[in-house]
C-alpha positions, 0 to 999 in steps of 0.5 A, a space after each residue: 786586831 781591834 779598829 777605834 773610830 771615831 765618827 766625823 758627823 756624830 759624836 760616836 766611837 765605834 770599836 769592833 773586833 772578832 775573836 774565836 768564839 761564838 756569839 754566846 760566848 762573847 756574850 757570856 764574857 760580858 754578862 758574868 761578873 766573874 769573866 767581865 772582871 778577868 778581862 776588862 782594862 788596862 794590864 796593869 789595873 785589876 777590877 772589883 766588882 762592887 754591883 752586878 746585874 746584867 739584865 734588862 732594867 739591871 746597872 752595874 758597878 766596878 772599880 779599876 784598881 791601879 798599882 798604886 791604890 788609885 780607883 777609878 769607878 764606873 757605872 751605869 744601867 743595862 738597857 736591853 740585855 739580850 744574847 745578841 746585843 746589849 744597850 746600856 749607859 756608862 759613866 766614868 764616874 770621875 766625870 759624873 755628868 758624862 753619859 754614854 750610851 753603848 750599844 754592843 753586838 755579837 755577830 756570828 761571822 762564820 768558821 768558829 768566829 765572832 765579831 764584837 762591834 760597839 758603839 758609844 753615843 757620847 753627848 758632845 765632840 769634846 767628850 768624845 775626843 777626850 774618851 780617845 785621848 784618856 788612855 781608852 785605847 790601852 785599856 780596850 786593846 788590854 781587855 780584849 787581848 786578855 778576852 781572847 786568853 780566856 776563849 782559847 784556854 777554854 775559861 769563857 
């Protein structure tokens, strides 16, 4: 089961996780643009990667492509990308001013499970009430449903 918080004193939104998986593997999926564009988002969008380097001072690109053809990219810059945590900033790039910075965690917790934590720092209430009201929600639940396909049928 997936948890969105959204912080009342901050303007954060924290998601956690777990899954049957290890750390590294969790990592791993994040990192690898092939695995990254399998399962992040919405069901009913596919992701194209248009730039991918997942490692410190590395950015990235991708596009989420719905049914109808209409894209949506998103890029940003990986901060600190380490098997443990990765830093990195995010940009919808339909709101080109709204700067996140994300920072993710892969907690070993014991028994073959994981935990993924994450937390986005946006820059005001506003915007962060806006992220919850977009649809964010659908997507993380989809991504992470898909995710958890791939660590059990063995492809992370």
């Amino acid at each position: 089961m997936t948890t969105i918080q959204a912080d009342r004193t901050v303007p954060i939104i924290r998601i956690a996780r777990e899954f049957q998986a290890t750390p590294g593997q969790l990592f791993r999926a994040h990192v690898d643009a092939e695995l990254f564009k399998q399962w992040v988002g919405p069901d009913a969008m596919r992701t194209r990667i248009d730039h991918w380097d997942a490692r410190s001072g590395g950015s990235f690109r991708y596009v989420s492509v719905a049914g109808d053809g209409a894209e949506y990219a998103f890029r940003g810059c990986f901060h600190e990308v380490r098997p443990d945590r990765i830093v990195q900033t995010f940009t919808y790039e339909g709101e080109p001013d709204g700067v996140a910075l994300e920072t993710l965690w892969f907690d070993d917790i014991g028994n073959g499970r994981s935990g993924l934590r994450t937390q986005s720092l946006v820059d005001s209430f506003e915007a962060r009430d806006a992220w919850l009201k977009s649809g964010m929600e659908t997507g993380v639940e989809d991504g992470y449903a898909k995710l958890e396909r791939m660590l059990t049928d063995g492809t992370v």
